[in-house]
Structures are given as C-alpha cells and as structure tokens.
N, CA and C atoms of all chains as a GROMACS GRO file, in nm:
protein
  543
    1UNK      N    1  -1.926  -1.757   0.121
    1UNK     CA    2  -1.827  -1.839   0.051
    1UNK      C    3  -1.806  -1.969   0.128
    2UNK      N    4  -1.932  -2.075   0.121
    2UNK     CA    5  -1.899  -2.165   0.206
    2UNK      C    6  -1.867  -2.285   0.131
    3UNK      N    7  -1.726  -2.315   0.163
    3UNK     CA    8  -1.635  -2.431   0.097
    3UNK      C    9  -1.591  -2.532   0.179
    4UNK      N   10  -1.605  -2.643   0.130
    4UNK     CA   11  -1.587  -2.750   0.206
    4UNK      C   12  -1.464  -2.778   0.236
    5UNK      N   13  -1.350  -2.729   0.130
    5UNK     CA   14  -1.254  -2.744   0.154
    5UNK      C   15  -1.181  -2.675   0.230
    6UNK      N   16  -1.222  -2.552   0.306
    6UNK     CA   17  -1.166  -2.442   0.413
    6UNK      C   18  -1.277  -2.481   0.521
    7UNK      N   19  -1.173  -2.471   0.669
    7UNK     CA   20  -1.214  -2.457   0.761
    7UNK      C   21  -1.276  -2.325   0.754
    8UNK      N   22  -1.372  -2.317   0.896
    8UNK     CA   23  -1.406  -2.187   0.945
    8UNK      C   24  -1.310  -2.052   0.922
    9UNK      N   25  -1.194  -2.113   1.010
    9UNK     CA   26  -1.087  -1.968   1.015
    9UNK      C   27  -1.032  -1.939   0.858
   10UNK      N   28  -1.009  -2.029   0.781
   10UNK     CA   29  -0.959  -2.041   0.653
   10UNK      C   30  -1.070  -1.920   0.544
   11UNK      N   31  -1.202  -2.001   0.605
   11UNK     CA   32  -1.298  -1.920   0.573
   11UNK      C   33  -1.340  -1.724   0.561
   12UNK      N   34  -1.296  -1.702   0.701
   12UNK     CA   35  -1.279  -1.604   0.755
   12UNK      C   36  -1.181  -1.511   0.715
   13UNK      N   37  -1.057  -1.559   0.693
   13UNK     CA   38  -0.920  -1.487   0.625
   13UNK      C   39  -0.977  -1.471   0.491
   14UNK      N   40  -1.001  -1.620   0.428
   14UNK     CA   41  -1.046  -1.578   0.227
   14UNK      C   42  -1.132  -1.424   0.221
   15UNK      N   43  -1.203  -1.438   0.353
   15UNK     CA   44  -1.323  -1.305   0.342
   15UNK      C   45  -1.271  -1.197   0.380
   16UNK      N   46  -1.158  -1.197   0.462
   16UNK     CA   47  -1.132  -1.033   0.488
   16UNK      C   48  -1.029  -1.005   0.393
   17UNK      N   49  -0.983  -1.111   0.318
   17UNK     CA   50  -0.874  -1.077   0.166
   17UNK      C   51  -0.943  -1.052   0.070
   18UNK      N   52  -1.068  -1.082   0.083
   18UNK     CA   53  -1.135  -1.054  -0.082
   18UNK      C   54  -1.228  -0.908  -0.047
   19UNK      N   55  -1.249  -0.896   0.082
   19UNK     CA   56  -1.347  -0.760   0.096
   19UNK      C   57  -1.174  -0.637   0.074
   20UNK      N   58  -1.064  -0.699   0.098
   20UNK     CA   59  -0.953  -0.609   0.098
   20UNK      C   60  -0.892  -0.620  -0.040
   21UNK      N   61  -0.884  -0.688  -0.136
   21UNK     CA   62  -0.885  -0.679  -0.264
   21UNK      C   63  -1.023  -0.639  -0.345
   22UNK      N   64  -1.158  -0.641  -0.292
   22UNK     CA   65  -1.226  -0.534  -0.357
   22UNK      C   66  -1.239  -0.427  -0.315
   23UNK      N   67  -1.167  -0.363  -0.262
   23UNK     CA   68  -1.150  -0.202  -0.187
   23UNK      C   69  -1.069  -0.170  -0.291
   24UNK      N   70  -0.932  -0.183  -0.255
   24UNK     CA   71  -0.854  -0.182  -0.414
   24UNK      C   72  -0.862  -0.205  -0.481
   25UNK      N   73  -0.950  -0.275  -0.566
   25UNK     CA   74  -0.980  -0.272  -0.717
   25UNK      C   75  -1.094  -0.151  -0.737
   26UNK      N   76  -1.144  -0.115  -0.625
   26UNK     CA   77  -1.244  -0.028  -0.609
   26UNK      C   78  -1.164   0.149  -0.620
   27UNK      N   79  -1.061   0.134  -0.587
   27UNK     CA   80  -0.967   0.273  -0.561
   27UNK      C   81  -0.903   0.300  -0.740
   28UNK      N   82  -0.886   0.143  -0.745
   28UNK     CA   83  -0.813   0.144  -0.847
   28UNK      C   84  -0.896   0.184  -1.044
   29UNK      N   85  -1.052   0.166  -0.992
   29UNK     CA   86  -1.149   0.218  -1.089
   29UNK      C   87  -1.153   0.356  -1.052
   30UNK      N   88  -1.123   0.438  -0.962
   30UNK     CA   89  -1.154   0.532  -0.910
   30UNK      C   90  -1.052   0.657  -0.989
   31UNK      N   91  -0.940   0.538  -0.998
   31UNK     CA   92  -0.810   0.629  -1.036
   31UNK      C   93  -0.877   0.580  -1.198
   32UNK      N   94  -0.843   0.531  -1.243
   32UNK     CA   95  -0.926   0.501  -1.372
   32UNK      C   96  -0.965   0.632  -1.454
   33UNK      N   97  -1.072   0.646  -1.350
   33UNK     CA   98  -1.160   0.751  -1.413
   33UNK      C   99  -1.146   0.906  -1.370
   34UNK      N  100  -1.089   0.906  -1.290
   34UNK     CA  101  -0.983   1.007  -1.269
   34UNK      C  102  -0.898   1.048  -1.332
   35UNK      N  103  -0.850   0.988  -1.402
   35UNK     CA  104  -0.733   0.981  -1.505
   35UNK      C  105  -0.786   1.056  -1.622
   36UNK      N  106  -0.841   0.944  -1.698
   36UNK     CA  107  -0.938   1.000  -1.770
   36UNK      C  108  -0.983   1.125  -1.773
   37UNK      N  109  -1.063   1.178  -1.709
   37UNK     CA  110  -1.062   1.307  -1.721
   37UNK      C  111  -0.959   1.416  -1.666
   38UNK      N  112  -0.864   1.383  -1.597
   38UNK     CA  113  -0.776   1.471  -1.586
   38UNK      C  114  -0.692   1.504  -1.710
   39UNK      N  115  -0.643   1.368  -1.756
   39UNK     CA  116  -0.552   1.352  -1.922
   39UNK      C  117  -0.625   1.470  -1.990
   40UNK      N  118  -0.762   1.426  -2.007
   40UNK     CA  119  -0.826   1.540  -2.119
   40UNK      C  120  -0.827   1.664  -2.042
   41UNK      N  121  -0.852   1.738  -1.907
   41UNK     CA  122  -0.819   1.858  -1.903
   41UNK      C  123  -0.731   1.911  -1.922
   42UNK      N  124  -0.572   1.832  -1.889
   42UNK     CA  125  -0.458   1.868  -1.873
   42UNK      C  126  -0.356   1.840  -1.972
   43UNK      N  127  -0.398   1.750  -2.065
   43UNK     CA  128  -0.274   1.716  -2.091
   43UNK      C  129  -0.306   1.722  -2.311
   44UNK      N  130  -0.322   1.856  -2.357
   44UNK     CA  131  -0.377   1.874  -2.475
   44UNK      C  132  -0.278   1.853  -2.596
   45UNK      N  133  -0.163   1.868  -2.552
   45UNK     CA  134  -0.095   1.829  -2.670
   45UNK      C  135   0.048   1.737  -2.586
   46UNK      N  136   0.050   1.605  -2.699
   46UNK     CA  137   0.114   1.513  -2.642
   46UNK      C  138   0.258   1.586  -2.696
   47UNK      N  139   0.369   1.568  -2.539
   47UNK     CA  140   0.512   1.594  -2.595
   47UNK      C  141   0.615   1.485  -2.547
   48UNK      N  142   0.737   1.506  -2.510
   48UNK     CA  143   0.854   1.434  -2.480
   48UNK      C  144   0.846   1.403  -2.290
   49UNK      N  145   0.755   1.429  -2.228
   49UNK     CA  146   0.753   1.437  -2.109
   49UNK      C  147   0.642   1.554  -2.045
   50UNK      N  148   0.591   1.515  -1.934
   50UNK     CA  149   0.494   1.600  -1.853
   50UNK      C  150   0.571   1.712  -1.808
   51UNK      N  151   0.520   1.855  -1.813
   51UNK     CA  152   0.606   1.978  -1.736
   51UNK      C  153   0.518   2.006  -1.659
   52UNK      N  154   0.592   2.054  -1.552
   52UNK     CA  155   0.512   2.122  -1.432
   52UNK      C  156   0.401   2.140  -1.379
   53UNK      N  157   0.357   2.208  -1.547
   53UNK     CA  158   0.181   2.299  -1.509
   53UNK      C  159   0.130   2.189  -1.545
   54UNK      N  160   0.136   2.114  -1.628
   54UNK     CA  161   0.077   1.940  -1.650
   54UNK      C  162   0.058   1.921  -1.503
   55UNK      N  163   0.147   1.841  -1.433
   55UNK     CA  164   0.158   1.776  -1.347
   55UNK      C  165   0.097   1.822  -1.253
   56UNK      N  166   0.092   1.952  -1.237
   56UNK     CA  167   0.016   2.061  -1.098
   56UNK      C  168  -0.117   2.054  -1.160
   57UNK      N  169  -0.178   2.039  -1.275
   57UNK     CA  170  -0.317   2.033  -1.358
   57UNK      C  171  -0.356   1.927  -1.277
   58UNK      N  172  -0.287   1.780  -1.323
   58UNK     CA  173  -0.332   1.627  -1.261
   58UNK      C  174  -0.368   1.637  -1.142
   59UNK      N  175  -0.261   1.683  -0.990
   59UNK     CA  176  -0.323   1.664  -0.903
   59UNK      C  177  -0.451   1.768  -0.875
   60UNK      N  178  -0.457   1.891  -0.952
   60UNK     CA  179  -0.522   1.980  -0.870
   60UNK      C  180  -0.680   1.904  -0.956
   61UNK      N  181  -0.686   1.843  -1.047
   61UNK     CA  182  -0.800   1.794  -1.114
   61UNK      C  183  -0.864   1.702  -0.996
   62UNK      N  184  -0.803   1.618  -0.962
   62UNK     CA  185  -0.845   1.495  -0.816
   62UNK      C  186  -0.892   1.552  -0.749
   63UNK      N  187  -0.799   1.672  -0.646
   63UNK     CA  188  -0.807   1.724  -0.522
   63UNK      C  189  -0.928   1.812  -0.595
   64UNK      N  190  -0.973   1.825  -0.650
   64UNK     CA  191  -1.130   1.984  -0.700
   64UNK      C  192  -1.236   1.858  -0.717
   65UNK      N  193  -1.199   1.776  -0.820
   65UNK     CA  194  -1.314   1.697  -0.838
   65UNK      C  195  -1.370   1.632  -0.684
   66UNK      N  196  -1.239   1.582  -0.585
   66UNK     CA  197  -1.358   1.519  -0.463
   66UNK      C  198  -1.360   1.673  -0.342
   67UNK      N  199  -1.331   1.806  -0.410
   67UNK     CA  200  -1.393   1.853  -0.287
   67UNK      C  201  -1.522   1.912  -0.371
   68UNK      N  202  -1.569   1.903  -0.518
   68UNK     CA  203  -1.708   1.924  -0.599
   68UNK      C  204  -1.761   1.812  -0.529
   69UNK      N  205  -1.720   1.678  -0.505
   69UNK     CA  206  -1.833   1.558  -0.454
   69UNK      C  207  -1.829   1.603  -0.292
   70UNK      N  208  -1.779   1.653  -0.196
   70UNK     CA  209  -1.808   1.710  -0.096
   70UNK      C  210  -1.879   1.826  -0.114
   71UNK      N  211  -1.867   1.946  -0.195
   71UNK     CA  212  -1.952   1.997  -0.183
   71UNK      C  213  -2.087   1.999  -0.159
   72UNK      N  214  -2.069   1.923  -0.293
   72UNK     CA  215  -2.274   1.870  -0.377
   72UNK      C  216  -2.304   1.800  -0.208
   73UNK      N  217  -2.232   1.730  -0.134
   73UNK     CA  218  -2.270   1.630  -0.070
   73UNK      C  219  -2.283   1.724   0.069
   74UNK      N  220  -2.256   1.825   0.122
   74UNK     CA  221  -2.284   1.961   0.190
   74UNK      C  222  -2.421   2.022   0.184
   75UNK      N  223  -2.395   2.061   0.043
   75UNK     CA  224  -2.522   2.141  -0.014
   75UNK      C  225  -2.653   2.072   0.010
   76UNK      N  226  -2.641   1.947  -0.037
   76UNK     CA  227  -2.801   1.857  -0.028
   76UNK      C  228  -2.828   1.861   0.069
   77UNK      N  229  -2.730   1.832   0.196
   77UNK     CA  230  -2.755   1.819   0.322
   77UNK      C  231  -2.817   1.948   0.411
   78UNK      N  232  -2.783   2.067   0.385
   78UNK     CA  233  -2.788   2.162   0.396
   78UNK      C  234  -2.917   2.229   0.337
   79UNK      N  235  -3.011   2.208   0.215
   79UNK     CA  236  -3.101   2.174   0.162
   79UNK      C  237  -3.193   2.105   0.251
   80UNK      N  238  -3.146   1.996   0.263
   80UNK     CA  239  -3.262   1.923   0.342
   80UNK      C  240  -3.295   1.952   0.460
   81UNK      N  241  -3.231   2.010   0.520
   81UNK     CA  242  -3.200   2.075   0.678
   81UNK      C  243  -3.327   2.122   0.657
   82UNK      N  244  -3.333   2.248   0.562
   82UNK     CA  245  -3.430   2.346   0.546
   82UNK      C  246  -3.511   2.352   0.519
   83UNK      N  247  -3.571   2.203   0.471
   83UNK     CA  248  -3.716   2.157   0.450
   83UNK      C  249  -3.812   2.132   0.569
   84UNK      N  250  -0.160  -1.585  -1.723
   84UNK     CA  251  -0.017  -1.598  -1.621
   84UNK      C  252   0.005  -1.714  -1.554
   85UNK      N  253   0.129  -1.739  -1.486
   85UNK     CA  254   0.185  -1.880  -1.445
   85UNK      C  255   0.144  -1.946  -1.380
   86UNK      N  256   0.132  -2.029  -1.416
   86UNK     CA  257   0.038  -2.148  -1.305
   86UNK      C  258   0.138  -2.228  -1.214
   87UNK      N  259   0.170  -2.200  -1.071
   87UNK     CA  260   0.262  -2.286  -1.016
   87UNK      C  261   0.249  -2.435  -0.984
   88UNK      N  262   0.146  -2.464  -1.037
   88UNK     CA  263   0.097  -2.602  -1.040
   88UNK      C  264   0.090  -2.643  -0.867
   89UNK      N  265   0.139  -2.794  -0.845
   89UNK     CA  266   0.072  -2.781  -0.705
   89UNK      C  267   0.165  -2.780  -0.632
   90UNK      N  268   0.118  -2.670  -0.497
   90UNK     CA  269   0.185  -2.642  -0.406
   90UNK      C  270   0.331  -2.724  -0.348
   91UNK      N  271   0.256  -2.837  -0.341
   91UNK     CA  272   0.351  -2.946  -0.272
   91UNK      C  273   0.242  -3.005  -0.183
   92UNK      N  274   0.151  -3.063  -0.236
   92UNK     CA  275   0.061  -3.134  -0.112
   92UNK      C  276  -0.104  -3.082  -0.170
   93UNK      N  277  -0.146  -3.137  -0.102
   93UNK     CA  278  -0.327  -3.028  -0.132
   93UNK      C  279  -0.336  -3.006   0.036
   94UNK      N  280  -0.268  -2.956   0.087
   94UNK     CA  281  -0.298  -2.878   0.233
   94UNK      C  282  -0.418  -2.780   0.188
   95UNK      N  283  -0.454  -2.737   0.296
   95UNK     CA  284  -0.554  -2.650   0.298
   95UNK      C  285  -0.480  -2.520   0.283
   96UNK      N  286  -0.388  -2.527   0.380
   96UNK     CA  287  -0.274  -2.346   0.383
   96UNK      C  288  -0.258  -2.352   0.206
   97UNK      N  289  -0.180  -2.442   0.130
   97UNK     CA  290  -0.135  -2.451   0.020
   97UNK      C  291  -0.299  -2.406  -0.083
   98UNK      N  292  -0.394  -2.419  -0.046
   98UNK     CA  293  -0.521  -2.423  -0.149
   98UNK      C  294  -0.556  -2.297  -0.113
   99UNK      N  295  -0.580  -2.264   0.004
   99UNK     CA  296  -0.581  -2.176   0.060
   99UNK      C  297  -0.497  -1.998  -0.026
  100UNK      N  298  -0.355  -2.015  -0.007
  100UNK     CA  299  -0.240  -1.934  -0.104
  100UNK      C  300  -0.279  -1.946  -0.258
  101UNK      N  301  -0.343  -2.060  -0.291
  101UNK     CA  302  -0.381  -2.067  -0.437
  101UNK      C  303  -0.493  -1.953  -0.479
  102UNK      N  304  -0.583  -1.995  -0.420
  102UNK     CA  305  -0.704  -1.913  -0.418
  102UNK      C  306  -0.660  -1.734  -0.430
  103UNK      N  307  -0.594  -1.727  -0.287
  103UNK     CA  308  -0.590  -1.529  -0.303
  103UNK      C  309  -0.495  -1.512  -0.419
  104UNK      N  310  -0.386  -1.637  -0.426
  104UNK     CA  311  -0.307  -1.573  -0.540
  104UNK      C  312  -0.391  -1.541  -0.726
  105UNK      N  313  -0.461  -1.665  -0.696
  105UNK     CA  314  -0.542  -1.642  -0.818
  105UNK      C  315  -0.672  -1.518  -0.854
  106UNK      N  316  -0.689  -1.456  -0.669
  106UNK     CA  317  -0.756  -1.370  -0.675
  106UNK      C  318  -0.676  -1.245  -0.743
  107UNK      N  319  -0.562  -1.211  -0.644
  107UNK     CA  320  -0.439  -1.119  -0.689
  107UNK      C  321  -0.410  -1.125  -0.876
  108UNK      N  322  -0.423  -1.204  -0.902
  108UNK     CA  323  -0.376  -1.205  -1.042
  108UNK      C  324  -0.489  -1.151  -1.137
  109UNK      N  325  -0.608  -1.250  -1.111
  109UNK     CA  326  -0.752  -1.162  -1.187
  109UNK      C  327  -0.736  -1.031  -1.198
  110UNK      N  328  -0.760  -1.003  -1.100
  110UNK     CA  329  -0.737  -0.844  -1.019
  110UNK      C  330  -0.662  -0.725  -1.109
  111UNK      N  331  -0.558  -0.788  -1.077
  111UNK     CA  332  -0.416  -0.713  -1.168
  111UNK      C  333  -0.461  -0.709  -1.307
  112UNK      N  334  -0.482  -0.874  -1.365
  112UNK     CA  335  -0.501  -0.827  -1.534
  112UNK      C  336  -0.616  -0.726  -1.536
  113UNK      N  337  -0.767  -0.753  -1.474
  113UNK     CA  338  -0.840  -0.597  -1.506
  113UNK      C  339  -0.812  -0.493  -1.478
  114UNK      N  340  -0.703  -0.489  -1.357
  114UNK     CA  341  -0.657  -0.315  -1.361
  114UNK      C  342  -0.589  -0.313  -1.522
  115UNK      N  343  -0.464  -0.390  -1.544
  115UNK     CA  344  -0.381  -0.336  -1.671
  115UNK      C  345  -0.501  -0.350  -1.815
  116UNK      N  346  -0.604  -0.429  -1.792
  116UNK     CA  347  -0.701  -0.408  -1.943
  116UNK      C  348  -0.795  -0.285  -1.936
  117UNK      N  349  -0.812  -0.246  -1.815
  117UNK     CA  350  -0.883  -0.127  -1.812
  117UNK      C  351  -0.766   0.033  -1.889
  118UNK      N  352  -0.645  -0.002  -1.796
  118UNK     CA  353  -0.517   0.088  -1.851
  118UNK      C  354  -0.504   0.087  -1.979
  119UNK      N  355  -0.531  -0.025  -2.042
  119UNK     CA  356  -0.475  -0.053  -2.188
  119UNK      C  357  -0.567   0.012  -2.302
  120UNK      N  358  -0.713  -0.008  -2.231
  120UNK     CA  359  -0.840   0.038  -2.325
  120UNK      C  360  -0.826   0.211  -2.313
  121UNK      N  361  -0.804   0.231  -2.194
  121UNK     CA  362  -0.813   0.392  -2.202
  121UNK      C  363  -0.699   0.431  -2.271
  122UNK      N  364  -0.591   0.378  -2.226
  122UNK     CA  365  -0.476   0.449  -2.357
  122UNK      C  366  -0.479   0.456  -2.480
  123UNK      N  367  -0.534   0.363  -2.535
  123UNK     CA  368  -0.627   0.328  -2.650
  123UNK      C  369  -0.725   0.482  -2.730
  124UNK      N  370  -0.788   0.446  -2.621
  124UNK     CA  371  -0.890   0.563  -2.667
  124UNK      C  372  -0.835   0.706  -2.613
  125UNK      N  373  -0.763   0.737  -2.578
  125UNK     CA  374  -0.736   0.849  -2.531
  125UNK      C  375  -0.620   0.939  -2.659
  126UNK      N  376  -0.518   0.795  -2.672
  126UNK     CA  377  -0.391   0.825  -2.758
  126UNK      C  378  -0.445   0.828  -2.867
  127UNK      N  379  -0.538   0.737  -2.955
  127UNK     CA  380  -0.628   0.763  -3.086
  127UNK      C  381  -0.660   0.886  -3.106
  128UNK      N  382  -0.759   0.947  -2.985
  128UNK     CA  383  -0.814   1.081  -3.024
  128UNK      C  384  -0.710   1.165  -3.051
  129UNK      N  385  -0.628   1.158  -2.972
  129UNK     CA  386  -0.506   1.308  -2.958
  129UNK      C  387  -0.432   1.254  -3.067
  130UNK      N  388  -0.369   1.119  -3.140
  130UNK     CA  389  -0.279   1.132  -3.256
  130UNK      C  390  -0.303   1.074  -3.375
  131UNK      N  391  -0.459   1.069  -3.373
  131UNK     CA  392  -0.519   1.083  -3.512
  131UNK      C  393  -0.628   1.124  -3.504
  132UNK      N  394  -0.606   1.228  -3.570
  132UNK     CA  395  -0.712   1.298  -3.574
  132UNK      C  396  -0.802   1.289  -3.700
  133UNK      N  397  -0.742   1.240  -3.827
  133UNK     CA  398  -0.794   1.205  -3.934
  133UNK      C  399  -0.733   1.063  -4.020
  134UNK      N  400  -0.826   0.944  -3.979
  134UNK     CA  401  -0.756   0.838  -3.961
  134UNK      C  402  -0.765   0.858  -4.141
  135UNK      N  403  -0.588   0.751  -4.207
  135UNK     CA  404  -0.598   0.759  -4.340
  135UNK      C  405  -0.584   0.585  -4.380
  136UNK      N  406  -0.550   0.566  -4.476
  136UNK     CA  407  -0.524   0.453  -4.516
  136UNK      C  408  -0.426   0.339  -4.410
  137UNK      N  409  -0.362   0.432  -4.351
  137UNK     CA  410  -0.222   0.324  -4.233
  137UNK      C  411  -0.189   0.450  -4.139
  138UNK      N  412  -0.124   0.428  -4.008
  138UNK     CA  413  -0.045   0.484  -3.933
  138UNK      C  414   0.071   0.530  -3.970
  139UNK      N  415   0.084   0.629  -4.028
  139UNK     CA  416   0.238   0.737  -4.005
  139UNK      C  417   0.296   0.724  -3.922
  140UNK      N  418   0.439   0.747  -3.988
  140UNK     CA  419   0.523   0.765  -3.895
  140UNK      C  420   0.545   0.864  -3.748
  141UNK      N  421   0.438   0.966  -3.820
  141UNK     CA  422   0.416   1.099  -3.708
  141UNK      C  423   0.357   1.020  -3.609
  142UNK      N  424   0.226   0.976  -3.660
  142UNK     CA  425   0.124   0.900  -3.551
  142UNK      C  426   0.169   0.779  -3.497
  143UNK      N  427   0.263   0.764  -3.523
  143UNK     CA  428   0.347   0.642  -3.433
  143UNK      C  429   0.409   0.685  -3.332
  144UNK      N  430   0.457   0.762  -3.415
  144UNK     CA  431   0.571   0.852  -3.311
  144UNK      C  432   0.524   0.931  -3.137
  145UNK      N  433   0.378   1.018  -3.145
  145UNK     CA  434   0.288   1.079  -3.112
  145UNK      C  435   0.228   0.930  -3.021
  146UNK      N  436   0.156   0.813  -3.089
  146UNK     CA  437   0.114   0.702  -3.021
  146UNK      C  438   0.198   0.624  -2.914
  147UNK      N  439   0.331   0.658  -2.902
  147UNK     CA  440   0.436   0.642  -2.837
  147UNK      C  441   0.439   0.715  -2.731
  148UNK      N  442   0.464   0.822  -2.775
  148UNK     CA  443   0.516   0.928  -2.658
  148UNK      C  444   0.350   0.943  -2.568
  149UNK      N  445   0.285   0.948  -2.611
  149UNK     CA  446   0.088   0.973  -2.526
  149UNK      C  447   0.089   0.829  -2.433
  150UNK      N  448   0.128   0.739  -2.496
  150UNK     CA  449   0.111   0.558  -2.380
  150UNK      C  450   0.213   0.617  -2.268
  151UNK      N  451   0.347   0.718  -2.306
  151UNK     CA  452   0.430   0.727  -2.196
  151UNK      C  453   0.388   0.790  -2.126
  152UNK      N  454   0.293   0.904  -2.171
  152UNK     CA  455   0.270   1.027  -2.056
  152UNK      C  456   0.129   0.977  -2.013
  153UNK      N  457   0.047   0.902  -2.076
  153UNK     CA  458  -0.071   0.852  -2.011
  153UNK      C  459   0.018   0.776  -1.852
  154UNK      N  460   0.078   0.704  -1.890
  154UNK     CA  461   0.097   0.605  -1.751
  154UNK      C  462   0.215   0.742  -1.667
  155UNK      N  463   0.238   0.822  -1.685
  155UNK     CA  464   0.282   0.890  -1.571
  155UNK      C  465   0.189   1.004  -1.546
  156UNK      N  466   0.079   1.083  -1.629
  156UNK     CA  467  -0.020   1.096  -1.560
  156UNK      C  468  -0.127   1.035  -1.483
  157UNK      N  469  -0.108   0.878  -1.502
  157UNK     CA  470  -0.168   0.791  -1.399
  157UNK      C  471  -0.111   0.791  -1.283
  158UNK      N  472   0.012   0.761  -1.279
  158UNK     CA  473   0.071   0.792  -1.146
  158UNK      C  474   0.084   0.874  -1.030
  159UNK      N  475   0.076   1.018  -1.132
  159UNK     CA  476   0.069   1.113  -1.061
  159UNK      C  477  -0.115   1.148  -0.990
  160UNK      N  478  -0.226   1.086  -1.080
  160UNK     CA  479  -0.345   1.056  -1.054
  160UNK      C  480  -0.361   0.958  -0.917
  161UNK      N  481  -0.302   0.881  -0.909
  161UNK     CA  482  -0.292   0.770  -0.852
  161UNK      C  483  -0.225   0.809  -0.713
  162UNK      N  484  -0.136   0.856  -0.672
  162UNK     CA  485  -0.056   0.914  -0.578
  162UNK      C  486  -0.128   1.019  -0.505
  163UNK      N  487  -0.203   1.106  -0.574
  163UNK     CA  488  -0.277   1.215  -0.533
  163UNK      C  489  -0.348   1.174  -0.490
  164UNK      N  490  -0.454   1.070  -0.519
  164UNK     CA  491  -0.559   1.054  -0.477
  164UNK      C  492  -0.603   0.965  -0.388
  165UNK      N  493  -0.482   0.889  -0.356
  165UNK     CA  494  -0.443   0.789  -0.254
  165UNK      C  495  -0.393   0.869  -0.067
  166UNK      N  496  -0.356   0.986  -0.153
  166UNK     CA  497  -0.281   1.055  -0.026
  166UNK      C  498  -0.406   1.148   0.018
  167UNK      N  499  -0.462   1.185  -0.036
  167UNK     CA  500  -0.641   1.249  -0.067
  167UNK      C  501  -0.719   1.159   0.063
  168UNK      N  502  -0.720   1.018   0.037
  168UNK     CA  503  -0.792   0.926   0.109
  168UNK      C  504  -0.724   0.926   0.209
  169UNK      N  505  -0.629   0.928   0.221
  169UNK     CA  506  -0.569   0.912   0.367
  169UNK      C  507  -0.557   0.968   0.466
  170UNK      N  508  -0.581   1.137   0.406
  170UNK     CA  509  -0.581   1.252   0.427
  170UNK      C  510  -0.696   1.274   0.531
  171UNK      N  511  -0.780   1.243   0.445
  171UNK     CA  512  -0.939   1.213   0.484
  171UNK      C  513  -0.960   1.154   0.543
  172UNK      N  514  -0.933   1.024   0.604
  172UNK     CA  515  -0.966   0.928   0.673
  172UNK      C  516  -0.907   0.946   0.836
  173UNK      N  517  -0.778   0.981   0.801
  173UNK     CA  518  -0.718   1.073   0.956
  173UNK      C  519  -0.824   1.171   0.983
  174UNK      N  520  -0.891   1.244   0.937
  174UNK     CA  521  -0.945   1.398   0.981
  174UNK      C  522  -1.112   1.343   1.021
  175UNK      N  523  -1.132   1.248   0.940
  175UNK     CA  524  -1.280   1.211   0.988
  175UNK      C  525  -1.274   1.062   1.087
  176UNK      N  526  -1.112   1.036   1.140
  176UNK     CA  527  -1.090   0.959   1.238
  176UNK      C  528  -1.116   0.784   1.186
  177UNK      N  529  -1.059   0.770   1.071
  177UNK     CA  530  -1.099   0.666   0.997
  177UNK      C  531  -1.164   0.598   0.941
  178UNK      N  532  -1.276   0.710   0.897
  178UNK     CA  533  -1.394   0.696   0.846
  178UNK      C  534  -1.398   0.754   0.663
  179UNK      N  535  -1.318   0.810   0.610
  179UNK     CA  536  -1.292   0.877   0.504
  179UNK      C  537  -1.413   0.874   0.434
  180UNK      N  538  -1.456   0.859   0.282
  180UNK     CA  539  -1.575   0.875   0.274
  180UNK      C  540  -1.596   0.870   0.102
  181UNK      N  541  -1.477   0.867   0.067
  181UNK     CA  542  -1.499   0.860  -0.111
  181UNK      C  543  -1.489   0.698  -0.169
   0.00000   0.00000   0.00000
C-alpha cells in the first residue's frame, strides 16, 4: 500500500489496521455461516422468542462443528503418520 | 453513510482517520448485507412455504418474528464462537487455529 500521501509509519499503522479489520471480517463470515446452519438445525419452527433447548442447540452446533474440523484435522494427520 | 467532509486541514493524521474510518464503514455495511441476505433466505423458506398471489397476514406476522430470532440466534452464534477462539488460542498459547 504504497501512498504518497502517508509517511512510512503512517504506512505501517494503515497495515496493521487493515490486516486487523480483515481478521474480523474474516470471524465475522465465519459466524455467517455458522449461523446458517445452526438456524436450520435448531431453530424449525419460528415462535415469540428462542427457549432454552434452541439456544443450548446454537451453541452446541459451533462448539461440534469446530471440534468435527479438529477432528478431520487429527485424523489426516494421524493417517499420514502411517504412511 | 455520512461523510464528515474534511477533517479540518488535509493533515496526514486527519487523511490518515479518513481512510480506516472509511475502511470501518465498508466493512460494517458487508457484515449487515450479508445478515440481511441470509434472513432473507432463511425467513422465506420457514414462512412461506407456498408462495401465493401476496404476503398474508400470517406470513408477515411469522416474517417478523424469524428476522427477530434470526439476529438473536446470531448472537448467541457469535458469542460462542468468539469465546471458542479464545478458548483456543490460550491452550495452544496464542496460536488458535480456526
């Protein structure tokens, strides 16, 4: 990002704000699609408010889905070991 | 969204604040158009199920209450999975990994 109109250091800050605003926009697709499929496991008929087992559905959908991407990410490794 | 026009000067600090703010704002509207499309498609499926000539009053009603519980099952999505990362990132010493 080399601009004539920023110094070096000016330079330097724009870059560690924009690598730190695409982290979070990066978390924030993450939840996205997270959502998404949690809504559809959990949440089948729309009412006046989320109850309980809803709400215990949502998080436990996140917390399973990234310990399935740890798994898979175990297993391969573990796989390859054994080649 | 608002354009504060100019700073007070063309300083560099002042062009400088322009820039991330205009980054910050991009930013924001694609998080809320991404929010907006999925509620969209999410609240359609679940409160019509057989689209007719116009929206009912039911399916209004139903299209209402699904935008409310979509954005607090986001939240609760959002919270979890934030505390998930953080979780993670302490235990693998700040290295987390999703």
């Amino acid at each position: 990002m080399s601009n004539p109109n920023f110094d070096e250091a000016a330079q330097r800050e724009l870059s560690k704000f924009l690598e730190a605003e695409q982290a979070k926009a990066r978390l924030q697709q993450s939840i996205h699609t997270f959502c998404d499929l949690a809504f559809d496991k959990c949440v089948t008929k729309i009412g006046n408010k989320l109850d309980r087992s809803e709400e215990a559905c949502l998080a436990n959908t996140v917390d399973r889905f990234l310990d399935t991407s740890l798994f898979i990410v175990r297993r391969l490794e573990e796989t390859k070991g054994s080649m | 969204m608002s354009d504060y026009g100019n700073y007070g000067g063309s300083s560099m600090e002042a062009k400088k604040q322009q820039v991330m703010d205009q980054v910050r704002s991009e930013l924001a509207l694609a998080n809320a158009q991404e929010l907006i499309n999925k509620i969209n498609e999410k609240c359609f499926a679940k409160c019509v199920p057989k689209p007719g000539s116009s929206l009912d009053s039911s399916e209004q009603a139903c299209l209402s209450k699904c935008m409310d519980r979509y954005m607090e099952a986001w939240n609760i999505v959002s919270r979890t999975y934030i505390n998930r990362v953080q979780r993670e990132s302490q235990n693998m010493g700040g290295a987390g990994g999703f």
